[in-house]
C-alpha positions, 0 to 999 in steps of 0.5 A: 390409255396414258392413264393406264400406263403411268399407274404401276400395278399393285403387287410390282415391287417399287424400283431399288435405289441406286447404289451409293457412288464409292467416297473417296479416301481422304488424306490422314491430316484431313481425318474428322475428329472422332466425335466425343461421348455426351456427359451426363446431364444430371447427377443423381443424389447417392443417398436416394437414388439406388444403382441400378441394375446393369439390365437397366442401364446397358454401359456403353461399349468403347469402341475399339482403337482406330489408327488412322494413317498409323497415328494410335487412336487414343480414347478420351478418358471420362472419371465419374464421381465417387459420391460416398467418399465426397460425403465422407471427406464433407463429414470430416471436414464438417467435423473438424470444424465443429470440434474447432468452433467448440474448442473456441467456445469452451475456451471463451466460457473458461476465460470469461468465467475467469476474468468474472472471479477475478474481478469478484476477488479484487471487488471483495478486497477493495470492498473489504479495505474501504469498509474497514474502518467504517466497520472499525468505527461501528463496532467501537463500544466505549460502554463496554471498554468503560466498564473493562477499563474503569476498574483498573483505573486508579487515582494518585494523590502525591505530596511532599509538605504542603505541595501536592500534585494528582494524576491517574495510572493503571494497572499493569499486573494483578500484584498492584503494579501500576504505571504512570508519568513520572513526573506525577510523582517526582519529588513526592515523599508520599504517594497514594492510590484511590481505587475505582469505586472506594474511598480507600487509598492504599499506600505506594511505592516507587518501584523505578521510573525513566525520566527522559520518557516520563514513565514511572512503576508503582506497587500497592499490597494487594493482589487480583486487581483487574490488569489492562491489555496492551495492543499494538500501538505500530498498527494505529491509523490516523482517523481511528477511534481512541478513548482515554480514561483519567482523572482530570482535574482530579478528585472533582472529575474522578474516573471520566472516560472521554472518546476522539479519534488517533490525530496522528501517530508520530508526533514529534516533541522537542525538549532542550536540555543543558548540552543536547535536545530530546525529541520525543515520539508521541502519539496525538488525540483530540479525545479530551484531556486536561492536567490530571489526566497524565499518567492515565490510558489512552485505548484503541477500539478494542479496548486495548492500551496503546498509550500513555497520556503525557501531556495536553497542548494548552497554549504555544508561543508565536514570535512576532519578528520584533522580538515579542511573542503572543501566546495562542490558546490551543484546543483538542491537542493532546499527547500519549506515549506509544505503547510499544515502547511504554510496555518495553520500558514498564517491563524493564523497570519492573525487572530492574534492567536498564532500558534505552529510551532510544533503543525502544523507540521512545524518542532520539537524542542529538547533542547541542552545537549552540546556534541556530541556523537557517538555509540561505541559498547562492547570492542571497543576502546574509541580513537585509542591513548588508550588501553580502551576499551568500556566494554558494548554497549552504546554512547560515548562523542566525544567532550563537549562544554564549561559548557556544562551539568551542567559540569559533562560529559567529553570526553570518558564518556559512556552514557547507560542510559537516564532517566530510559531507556537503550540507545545503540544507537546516533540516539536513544538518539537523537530522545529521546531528541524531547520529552523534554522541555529546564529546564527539569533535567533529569538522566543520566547513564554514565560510567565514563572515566576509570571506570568499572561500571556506575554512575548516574548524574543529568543534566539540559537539554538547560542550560549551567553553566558559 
């Protein structure tokens, strides 16, 4: 019977719940906080996702503004991403940065390829400089300058009574003008000239000669002889290859062509006259000369001449400190007159027109003082037999020839000055000298033998009093 009343028939409708009780209002400072929107957990790729329709996705409604004991509610703004304008600023960008990277590499090549042709120029040019002479060397053919050269060669034989002397010249016109040394012929009365594969010997004619540079012209009748040519003896560099043509020993060594190397290129010979000293500007070589090679040609690798053979070192004087010498045979040293010059000074002959040694380059000229000097130097002694010393830097005279410089300097005397100028130095007293005439009165400033302080006196350069 209980059983039958707990048990609620079927069709009665279960009892409602009851109402829910009113909440009370809450103070305005103690309002929840408005819940915000969820973020979107994942970003969907623009390129592969396609947008979809607004069906699809439903936007949500912004709820609308709630003002909670009159405070404005304002919504939380959200900004979505704008993916298209992203990869357009990523593709400028990446842009940018590629065009600098190729900007950075254009310029590399460009410079790198530079650097590559300059080095290549500077190899050529330094290649080219270090092989010139060996090229210069190799492509010396002394057959072919022999048979160029041989025929415009010719032998001099001159006498004057039962004394002779034999030499070698060239031609330097096809009239049969022919240079030479002049002093193959000075004071010769009869000169004659053998040409190259004959035994004819023609008759010559002095046309003109420079004694103080040993150049003399001569002319045989004739015409068409084979000329030389001349080169620029300026441009010869020591080392390079020469080859001179003569007669030495004359007729029993006719027409010898011997080959050696340009040993230096201003080689300085001096010559003492009566009042002044010639030096002589030659050009040395050690291709083979001997006495009948004066007067012949001495060509570069071409086959051009570029000098005059003069003369051959065969021995020098060495002074041994006791008053005596030894003599020292020397070999391999001969001397040729620059061509340059010789070619100025041949032309002047033959056109009959005085030509200066000096002028041309051939030698300098310094007139005689009469002593001979040497550089002492501030508290040495003036001989080793003395206790006076040297009481400032200047030139001391070790010997003076009779009546040399007018008689005023003696042995011991200092010379510290030249003509207004201070002078230390033998070489630069020397080397002073070459821009003065013979005549020319000059002041010295000289110390004295014993003296303390200098004095002045007036000497005549190249003149010597009796």
């Amino acid at each position: 019977m209980n059983e039958e009343k707990n048990q609620l028939p079927l069709e009665e409708e279960a009892p409602q719940a009851p109402a829910p009780a009113e909440q009370p209002i809450q103070p305005a400072e103690e309002a929840p906080a408005v819940a915000e929107e969820p973020s979107v957990a994942m970003e969907a790729d623009p390129e592969t996702v396609e947008e979809a329709p607004a069906e699809q996705f439903p936007q949500a409604e912004e709820p609308a503004p709630v003002e909670t004991a009159g405070v404005p509610y304002e919504p939380k703004v959200i900004y979505r991403w704008d993916y298209a304008a992203q990869k357009r600023h990523d593709d400028e960008v990446r842009r940018k940065k590629e065009s600098k990277r190729n900007g950075f590499a254009f310029f590399g090549i460009v410079f790198c390829a530079f650097l590559i042709v300059i080095g290549l120029l500077i190899g050529v040019l330094a290649f080219r400089d270090f092989s010139a002479p060996v090229a210069t060397r190799q492509s010396v053919d002394t057959v072919a300058i022999a048979e160029k050269l041989l025929p415009a060669t010719v032998l001099i034989s001159a006498t004057q009574g039962t004394t002779g002397s034999v030499g070698s010249g060239f031609f330097v016109s096809q009239d049969g003008m022919i240079a030479t040394n002049y002093h193959v012929i000075e004071g010769m009365d009869t000169i004659k000239v053998k040409l190259y594969g004959s035994n004819l010997k023609k008759d010559a004619t002095v046309i003109g000669y420079n004694a103080d540079c040993d150049i003399a012209v001569l002319k045989i009748e004739g015409s068409g002889y084979p000329a030389v040519t001349f080169g620029n003896s300026d441009a010869l560099r020591v080392g390079e290859e020469a080859v001179a043509i003569g007669n030495p020993s004359g007729t029993d060594a006719e027409w010898t062509v011997t080959k050696g190397i340009i040993s230096s290129t201003n080689r300085k010979l001096l010559i003492t006259a009566t009042d002044e000293i010639q030096e002589l500007k030659m050009i040395q070589t050690d291709a083979a000369v001997n006495p009948g090679n004066s007067g012949g040609l001495l060509c570069n690798g071409r086959g051009e001449v570029v000098g005059i053979v003069a003369r051959k070192q065969v021995y020098r004087a060495i002074g041994l400190g006791s008053g005596e010498s030894v003599s020292v045979f020397d070999e391999g040293i001969g001397y040729a007159i620059p061509g340059n010059g010789a070619k100025k000074m041949i032309d002047g002959i033959i056109g009959k027109r005085s030509v200066d040694p000096v002028a041309v380059g051939l030698m300098r000229v310094r007139p005689l003082i009469g002593i001979s000097v040497m550089t002492i130097k501030k508290g040495e002694k003036l001989a080793d037999e003395q206790l006076m010393e040297a009481p400032q830097d200047g030139i001391l005279i070790a010997s003076v020839n009779a009546n040399a410089a007018n008689g005023l300097l003696e042995v011991g005397d200092i010379i510290v000055g030249f003509d207004g100028k201070a002078v230390t130095e033998s070489d630069e007293l020397i080397e002073m000298l070459y821009s003065y005439k013979r005549g020319t009165k000059v002041t010295m400033r000289v110390i004295k033998n014993g003296d303390y302080y200098p004095s002045d006196i007036e000497v005549t350069l190249g003149v010597f009093t009796s």
